[in-house]
C-alpha positions in Angstrom: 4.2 -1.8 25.8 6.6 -1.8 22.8 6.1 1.5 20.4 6.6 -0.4 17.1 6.9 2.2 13.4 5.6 1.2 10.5 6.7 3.2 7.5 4.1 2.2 4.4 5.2 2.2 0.6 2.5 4.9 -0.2 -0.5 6.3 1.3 -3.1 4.2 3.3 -5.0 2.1 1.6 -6.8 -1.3 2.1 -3.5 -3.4 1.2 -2.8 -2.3 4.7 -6.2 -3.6 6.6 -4.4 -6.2 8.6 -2.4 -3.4 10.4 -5.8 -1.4 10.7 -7.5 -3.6 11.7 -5.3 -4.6 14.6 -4.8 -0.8 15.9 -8.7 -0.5 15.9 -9.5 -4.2 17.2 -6.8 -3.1 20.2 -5.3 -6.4 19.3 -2.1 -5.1 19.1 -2.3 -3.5 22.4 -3.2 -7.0 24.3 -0.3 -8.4 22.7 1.8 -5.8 24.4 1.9 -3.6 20.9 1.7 0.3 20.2 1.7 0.2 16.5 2.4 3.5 14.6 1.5 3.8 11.4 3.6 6.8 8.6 2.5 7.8 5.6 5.7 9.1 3.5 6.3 11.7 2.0 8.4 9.8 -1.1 8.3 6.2 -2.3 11.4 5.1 -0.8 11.4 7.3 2.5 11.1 4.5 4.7 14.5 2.9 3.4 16.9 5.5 4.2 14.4 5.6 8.1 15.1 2.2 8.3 18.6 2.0 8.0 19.0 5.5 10.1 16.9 3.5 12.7 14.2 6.1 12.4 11.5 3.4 12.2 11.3 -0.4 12.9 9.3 -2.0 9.9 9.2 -0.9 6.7 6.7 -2.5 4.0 7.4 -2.3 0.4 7.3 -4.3 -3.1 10.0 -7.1 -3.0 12.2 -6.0 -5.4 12.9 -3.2 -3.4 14.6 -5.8 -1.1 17.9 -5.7 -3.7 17.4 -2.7 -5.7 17.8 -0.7 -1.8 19.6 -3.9 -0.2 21.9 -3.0 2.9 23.8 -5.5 5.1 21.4 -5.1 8.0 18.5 -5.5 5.9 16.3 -8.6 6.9 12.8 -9.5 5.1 9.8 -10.6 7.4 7.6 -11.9 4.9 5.2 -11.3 2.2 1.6 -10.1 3.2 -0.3 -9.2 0.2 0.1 -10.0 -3.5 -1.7 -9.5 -6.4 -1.3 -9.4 -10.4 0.5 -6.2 -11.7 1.8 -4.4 -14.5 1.2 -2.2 -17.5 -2.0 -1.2 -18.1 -2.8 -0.4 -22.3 -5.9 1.4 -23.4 -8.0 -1.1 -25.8 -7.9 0.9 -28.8 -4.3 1.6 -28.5 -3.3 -2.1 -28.4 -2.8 -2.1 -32.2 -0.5 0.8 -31.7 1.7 -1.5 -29.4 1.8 -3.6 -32.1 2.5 -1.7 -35.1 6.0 -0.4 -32.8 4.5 3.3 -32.7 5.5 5.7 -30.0 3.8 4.9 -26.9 3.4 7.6 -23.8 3.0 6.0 -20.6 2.4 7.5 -17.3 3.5 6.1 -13.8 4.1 7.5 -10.8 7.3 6.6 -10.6 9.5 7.5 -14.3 13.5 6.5 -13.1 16.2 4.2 -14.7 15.2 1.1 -12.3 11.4 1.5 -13.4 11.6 2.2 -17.0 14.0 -0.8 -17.7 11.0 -2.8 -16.0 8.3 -1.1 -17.6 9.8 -1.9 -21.2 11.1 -5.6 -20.2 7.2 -6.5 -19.1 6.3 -4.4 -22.8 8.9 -6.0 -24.6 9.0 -10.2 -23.6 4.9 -9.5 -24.1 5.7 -8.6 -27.9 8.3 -11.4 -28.1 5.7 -13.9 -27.2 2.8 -12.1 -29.2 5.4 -12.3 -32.3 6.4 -8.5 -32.5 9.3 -6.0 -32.6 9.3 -3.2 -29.7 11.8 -0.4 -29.9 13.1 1.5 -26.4 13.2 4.9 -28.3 9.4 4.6 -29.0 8.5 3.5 -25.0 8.2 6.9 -23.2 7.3 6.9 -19.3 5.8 10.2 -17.7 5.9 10.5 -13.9 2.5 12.1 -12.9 0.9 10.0 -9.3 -0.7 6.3 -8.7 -4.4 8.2 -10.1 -3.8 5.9 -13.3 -7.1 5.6 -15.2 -8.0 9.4 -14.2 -4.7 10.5 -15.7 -5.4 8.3 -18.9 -9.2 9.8 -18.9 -7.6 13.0 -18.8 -5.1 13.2 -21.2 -6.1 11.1 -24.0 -2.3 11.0 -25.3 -1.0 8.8 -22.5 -1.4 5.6 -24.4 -1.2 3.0 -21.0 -0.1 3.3 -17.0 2.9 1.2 -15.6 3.0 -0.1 -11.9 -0.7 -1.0 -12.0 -2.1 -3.7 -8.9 -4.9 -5.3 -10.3 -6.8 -5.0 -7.0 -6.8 -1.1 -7.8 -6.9 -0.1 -11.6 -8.0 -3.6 -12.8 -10.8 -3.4 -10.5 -11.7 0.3 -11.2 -10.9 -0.4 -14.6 -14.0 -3.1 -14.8 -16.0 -0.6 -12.6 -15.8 2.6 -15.3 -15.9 0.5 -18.1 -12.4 1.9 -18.9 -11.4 -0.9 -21.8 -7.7 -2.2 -21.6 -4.9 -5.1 -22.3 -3.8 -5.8 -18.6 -0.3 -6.8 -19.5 0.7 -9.1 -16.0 2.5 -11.9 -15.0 0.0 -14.1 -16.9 0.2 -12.4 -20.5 4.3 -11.3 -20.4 6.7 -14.0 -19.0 8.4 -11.9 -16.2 8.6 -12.8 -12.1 5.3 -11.2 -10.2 6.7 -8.6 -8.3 3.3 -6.8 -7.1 3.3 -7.4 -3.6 4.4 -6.2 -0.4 6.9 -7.1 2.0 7.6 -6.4 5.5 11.1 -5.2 6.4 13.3 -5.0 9.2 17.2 -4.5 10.3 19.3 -6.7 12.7 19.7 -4.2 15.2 15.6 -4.0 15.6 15.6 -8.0 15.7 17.9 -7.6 18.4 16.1 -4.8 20.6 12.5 -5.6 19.7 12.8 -9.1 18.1 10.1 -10.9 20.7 7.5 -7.9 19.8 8.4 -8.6 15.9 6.9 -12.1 16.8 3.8 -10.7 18.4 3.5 -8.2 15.1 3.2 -11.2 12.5 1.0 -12.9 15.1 -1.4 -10.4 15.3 -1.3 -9.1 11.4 -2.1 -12.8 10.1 -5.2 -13.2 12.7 -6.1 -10.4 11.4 -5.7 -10.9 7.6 -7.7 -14.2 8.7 -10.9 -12.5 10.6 -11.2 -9.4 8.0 -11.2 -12.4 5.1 -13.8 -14.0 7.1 -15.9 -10.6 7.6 -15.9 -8.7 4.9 -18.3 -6.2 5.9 -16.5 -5.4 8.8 -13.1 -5.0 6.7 -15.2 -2.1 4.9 -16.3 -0.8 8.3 -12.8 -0.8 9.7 -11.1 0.8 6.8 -13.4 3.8 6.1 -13.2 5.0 9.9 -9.7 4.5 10.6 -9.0 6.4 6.8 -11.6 8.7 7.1 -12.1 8.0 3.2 -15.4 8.2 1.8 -17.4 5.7 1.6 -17.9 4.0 -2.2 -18.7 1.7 -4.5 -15.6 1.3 -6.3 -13.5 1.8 -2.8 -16.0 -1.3 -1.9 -15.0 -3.3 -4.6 -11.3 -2.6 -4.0 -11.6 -3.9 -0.5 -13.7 -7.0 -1.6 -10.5 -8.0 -3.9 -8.1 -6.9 -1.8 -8.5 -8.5 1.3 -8.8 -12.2 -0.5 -4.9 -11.1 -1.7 -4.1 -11.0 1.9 -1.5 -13.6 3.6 -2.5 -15.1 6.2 1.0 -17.3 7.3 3.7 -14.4 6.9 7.2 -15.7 6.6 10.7 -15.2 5.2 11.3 -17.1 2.9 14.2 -17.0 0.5 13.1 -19.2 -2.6 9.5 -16.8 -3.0 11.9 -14.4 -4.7 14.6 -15.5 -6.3 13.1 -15.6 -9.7 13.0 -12.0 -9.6 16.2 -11.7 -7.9 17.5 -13.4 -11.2 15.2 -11.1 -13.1 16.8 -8.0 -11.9 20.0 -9.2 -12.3 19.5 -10.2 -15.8 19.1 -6.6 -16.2 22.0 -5.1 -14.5 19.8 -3.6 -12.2 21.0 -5.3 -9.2 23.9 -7.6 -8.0 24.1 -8.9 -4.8 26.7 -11.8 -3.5 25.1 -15.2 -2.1 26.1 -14.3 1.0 24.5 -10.9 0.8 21.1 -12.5 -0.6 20.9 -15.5 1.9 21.2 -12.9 4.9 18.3 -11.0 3.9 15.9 -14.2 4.9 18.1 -15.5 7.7 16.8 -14.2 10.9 19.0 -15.9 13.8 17.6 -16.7 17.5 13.3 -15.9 16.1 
């Protein structure tokens, strides 16, 4: 039996079924697997754990793969995507418009995130027809609760780093009016998913059981697709969450966002690769962005 660590992006949530759902099927274990799932404490915990060799897989959104890029660091593949973005109240959308001071809250307000946030803002105004200043775009770090925080505090004017599988879909559950601003409505690369992460030096210790990992994770991303009354069975008593009708809905979307063939693949990305780099934001050499899919001897 192989002890394998897991290190998610946030806290649990039904994004991560597939790995649920193979702890509790004990489809893991028959594939010689003791998968150990931890919740961190910060956003980017499991970068510094995987580099330190604290951990064996790390999953987080792709664009984490250059913004916290290290020569060890090798991508598995994606294994859920879904629309994101910045989410605007309805009746403030003429507010965007007119260029007026916008607060936004996000759980995440740094340099890296607030260049984004303003890029998806600003190329949807270009293509709408409209100025937007930087000076009037304020981001507020508060937590991931978006549409409570807006509900709240009626100044925050939108959310940034929405999923649609989350706020759009509680979002059409509360009647909570808004402009999703994605992929679809702002010309920028999707970067909403989440990707599994490794190093070299796991490859090379654990690189067979890696194999095993993706094998399970996609049979099961196939079966809870299949079954989605079970998905909802599995999550809530592994989680221990309660039980809902929005948590329901969440895990109806989510699960049809699910991939079911995870593999590197270096050309899924490279839009946003540019993206970033278009914004000084990250800068890698060929080399350095070729290695991150190439996964020698597996």
């Amino acid at each position: 039996m192989t002890n394998i660590k897991i290190a998610l992006e946030w806290f649990l949530n039904p994004d991560h079924l597939p790995m649920i759902a193979g702890i509790v099927s004990g489809k893991y274990k028959e594939n010689g697997i003791d998968l150990e799932i931890i919740q961190p404490t910060e956003h980017y915990d499991g970068f510094e754990d995987l580099k330190n060799g604290k951990i064996d897989i790390h999953c987080n959104e792709p664009l984490h793969l250059f913004e916290h890029h290290f020569d060890e660091l090798k991508s598995m593949g994606c294994f859920f995507e879904t629309q994101g973005g910045v989410m605007i109240r309805a009746d403030r959308v003429e507010k965007l418009k007119a260029n007026q001071p916008l607060k936004i809250t996000t759980p995440a307000a740094n340099e890296v995130t607030n260049k984004i946030g303003f890029e998806v803002l600003k190329r949807y105004a270009q293509k709408e027809g409209f100025e937007l200043s930087r000076e009037n775009v304020t981001f507020v770090e508060t937590d991931f609760w978006h549409i409570n925080n807006m509900k709240k505090d009626e100044s925050f004017d939108g959310a940034w780093l929405c999923f649609y599988n989350f706020e759009g879909i509680e979002a059409e559950f509360k009647g909570f009016e808004n402009l999703f601003i994605d992929q679809n409505l702002s010309p920028y690369p999707n970067f909403s998913a989440l990707e599994f992460m490794t190093t070299d030096a796991v490859i090379k210790e654990k690189g067979e059981s890696l194999c095993k990992f993706l094998e399970v994770t996609n049979e099961m991303a196939k079966y809870l697709q299949g079954n989605i009354e079970d998905a909802k069975k599995i999550f809530y008593e592994y989680s221990s969450d309660k039980k809902s009708e929005l948590m329901d809905k969440i895990i109806e979307d989510t699960i049809l966002r699910l991939k079911t063939d995870i593999k590197a693949d270096e050309k899924k990305w490279l839009e946003l690769y540019k993206f970033l780099e278009e914004l000084e934001l990250v800068k890698l050499t060929d080399k350095q962005y070729n290695t991150i899919w190439e996964i020698k001897g597996h």
